[in-house]
C-alpha positions as CSV (number, residue, x, y, z in Angstrom):
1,X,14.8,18.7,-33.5
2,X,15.0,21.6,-31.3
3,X,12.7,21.6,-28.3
4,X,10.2,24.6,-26.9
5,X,9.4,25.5,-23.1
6,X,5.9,26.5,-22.8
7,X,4.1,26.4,-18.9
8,X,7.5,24.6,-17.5
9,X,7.3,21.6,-19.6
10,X,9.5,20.6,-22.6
11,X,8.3,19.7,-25.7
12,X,9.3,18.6,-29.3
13,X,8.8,21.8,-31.4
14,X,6.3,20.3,-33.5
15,X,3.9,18.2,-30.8
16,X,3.3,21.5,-28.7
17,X,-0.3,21.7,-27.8
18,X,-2.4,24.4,-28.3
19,X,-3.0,25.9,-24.7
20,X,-5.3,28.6,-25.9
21,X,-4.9,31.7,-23.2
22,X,-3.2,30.0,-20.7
23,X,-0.6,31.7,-19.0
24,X,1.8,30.7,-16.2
25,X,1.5,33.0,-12.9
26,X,4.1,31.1,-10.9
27,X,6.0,28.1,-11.2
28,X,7.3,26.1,-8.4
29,X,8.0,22.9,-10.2
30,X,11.2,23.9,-13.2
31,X,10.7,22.1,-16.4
32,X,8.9,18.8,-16.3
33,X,8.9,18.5,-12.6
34,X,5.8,18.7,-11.5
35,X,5.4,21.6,-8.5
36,X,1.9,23.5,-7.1
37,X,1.2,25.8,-9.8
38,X,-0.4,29.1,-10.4
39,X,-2.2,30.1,-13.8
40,X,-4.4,32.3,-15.4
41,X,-6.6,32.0,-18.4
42,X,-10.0,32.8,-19.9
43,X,-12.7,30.6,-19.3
44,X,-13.4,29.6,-22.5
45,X,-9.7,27.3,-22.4
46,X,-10.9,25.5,-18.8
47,X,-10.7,22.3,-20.6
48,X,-7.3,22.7,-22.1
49,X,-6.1,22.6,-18.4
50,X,-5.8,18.7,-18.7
51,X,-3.1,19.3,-21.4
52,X,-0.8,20.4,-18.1
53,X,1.0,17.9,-17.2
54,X,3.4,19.3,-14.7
55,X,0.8,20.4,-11.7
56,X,0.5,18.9,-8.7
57,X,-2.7,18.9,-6.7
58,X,-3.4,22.1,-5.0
59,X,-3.0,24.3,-8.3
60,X,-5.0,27.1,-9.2
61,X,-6.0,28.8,-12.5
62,X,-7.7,31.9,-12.0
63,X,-10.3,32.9,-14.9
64,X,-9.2,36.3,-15.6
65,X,-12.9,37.5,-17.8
66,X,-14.9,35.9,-15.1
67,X,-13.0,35.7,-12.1
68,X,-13.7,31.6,-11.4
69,X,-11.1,29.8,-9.4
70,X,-10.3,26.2,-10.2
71,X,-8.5,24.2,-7.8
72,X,-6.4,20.4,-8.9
73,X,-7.8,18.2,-7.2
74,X,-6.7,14.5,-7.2
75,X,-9.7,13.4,-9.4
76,X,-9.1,17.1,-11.9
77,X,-9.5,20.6,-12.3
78,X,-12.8,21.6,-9.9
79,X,-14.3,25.1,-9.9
80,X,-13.5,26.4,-6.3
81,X,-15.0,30.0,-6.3
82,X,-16.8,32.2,-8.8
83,X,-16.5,36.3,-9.7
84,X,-20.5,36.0,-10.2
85,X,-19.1,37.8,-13.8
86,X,-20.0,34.6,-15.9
């Protein structure tokens, strides 16, 4: 079975979640090691963030239709900052 990068993490090429719009901006971590991250996305995929599994707290994901910042925090994904667009 062949296996598929997607975000820095490895997967099997038939268990690899749907991550929507979801897009890496920087990666500090290489595949499956878990590093402070940097993504973008549209709002409506916020709660396919959980499906990351290789961001350390202090990650961000930038909402690029809204312009909302979300921050990892040690307890999840918080909104940090709004674009006052949504």
């Amino acid at each position: 079975m062949s296996k598929v990068i997607k975000l820095g993490m490895e997967f099997d090429e038939n268990s690899v979640p749907d991550f929507g719009s979801i897009y890496a901006v920087n990666l500090n971590g290489g595949v499956n090691f878990q590093g402070r991250n940097d993504y973008g996305l549209n709002e409506t995929d916020i709660s396919k963030l959980n499906l990351i599994t290789n961001a350390s707290p202090g990650s961000t994901a930038l909402c690029d239709d809204t312009g909302n910042l979300y921050r990892l925090t040690l307890s999840g994904w918080v909104l940090v900052g709004g674009g006052g667009n949504g």
